[in-house]
N, C-alpha and C positions, 0 to 999 in steps of 0.2 A: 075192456076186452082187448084181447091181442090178434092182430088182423095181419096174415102175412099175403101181401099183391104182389102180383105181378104185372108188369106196364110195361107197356111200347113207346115211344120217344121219337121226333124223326131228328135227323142229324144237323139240327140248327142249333145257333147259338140261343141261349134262355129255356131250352124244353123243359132241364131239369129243375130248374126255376118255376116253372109252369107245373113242374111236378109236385114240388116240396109247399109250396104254398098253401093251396086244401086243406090239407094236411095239418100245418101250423096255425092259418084261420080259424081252423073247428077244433082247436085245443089238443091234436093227439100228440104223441110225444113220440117221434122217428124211435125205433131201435136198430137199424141196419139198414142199410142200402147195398145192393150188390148189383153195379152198374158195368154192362157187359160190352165199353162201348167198341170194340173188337171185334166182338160176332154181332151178326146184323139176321133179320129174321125175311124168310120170306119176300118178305112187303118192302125191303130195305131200312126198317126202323130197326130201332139200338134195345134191345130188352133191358130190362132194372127188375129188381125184385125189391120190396120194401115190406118191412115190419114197423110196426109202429101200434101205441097204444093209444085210441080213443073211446071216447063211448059210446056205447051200443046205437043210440040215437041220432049220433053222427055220421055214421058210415055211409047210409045213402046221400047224403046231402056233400059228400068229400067226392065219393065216386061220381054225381052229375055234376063238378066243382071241375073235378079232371077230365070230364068228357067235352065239358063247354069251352077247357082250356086246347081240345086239340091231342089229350093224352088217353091213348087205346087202353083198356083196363079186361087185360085177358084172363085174370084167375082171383079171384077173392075166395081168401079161407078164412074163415073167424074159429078155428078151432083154440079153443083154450089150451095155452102151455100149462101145464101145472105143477110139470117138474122141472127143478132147474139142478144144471151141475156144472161142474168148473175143472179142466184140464190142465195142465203143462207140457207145453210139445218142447225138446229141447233137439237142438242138431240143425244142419242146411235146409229152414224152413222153406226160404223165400226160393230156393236152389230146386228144390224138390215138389216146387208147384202148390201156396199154400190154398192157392184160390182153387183148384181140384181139392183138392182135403175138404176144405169148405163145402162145397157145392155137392159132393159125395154125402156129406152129412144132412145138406137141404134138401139133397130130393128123396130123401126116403119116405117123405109126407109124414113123417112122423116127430121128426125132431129138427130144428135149427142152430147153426152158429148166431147167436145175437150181440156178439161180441171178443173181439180179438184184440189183444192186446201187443204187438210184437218190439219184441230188443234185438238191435242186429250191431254189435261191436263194429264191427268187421266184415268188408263181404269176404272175408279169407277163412274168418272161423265161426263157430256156431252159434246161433241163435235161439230163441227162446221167446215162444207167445204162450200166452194162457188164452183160453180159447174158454168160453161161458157158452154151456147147451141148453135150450130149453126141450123139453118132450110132455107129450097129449100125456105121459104116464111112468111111473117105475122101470115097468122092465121095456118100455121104450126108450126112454134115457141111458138103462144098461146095455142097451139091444144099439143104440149110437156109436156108445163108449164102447163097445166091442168093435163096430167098423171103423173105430177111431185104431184104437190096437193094433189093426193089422191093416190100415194103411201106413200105421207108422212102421210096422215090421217090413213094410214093401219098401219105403223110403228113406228105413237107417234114423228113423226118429225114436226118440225115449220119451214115452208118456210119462208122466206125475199125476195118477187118480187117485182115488177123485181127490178133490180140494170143495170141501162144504161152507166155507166162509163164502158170502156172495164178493165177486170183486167190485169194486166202486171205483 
């Protein structure tokens, strides 16, 4: 099953250590980390969002893994991706905030970045990431790839959709 959290960290050395470990222990296998350690919550901890794949039988025993370690466990979703698709962003990614693109795409609870791949020559000329979505569905994944569209039309980027080969 594909499980995407959300966790709290406080700003010491080893948290995320403290984090990735459970995790690793109980066999799941990370797909993203989006570690925000810039914005700070409330309480002064660091937010992370993490996906990863384990199984169903392990999830509670990873979540009281991370509680024992000291790591705040604010959102558990076990919604199953089911659709996957694959983009090409081309143009000033890194220039034009790639980590907002992203995160536009996570919170629509419907769909995730689980994977980015970025080439950047030059910080002088254009770049180029292919960007891997999962979505709960069809026309959620199309309903992404649309706010994918016209972020890129707000940002001067060029899509390449879809691309149906998984990237590896």
């Amino acid at each position: 099953m594909r499980v995407s959290m959300d966790i709290e960290l406080k700003d010491i050395p080893g948290q995320l250590l403290s984090a990735l470990n459970p995790i690793s222990e109980l066999k799941g296998n990370l797909k993203s980390i989006v570690h925000h350690h810039e914005k700070r919550t409330p309480r002064g901890t660091i937010p992370l969002q993490l996906v990863f794949e384990a199984d169903p039988e392990c999830l509670d025993a990873i979540i009281s893994k991370l509680e024992k370690n000291g790591v705040d466990v604010t959102r558990v979703d076990e919604k199953r991706f089911v659709e996957h698709g694959a983009v090409i962003l081309i143009g000033h990614i890194v220039h034009t905030d790639v980590e907002d693109t992203i995160e536009t795409i996570d919170n629509t609870g419907f769909a995730e970045v689980v994977d980015i791949r970025l080439s950047m020559p030059h910080i002088d000329t254009s770049s180029s990431a292919s960007l891997k979505i999962d979505a709960i569905g069809k026309k959620e994944l199309h309903d992404a790839i649309t706010i994918l569209r016209d972020i890129a039309v707000k940002k001067d980027l060029l899509v390449i959709e879809p691309i149906r080969a998984e990237l590896s």
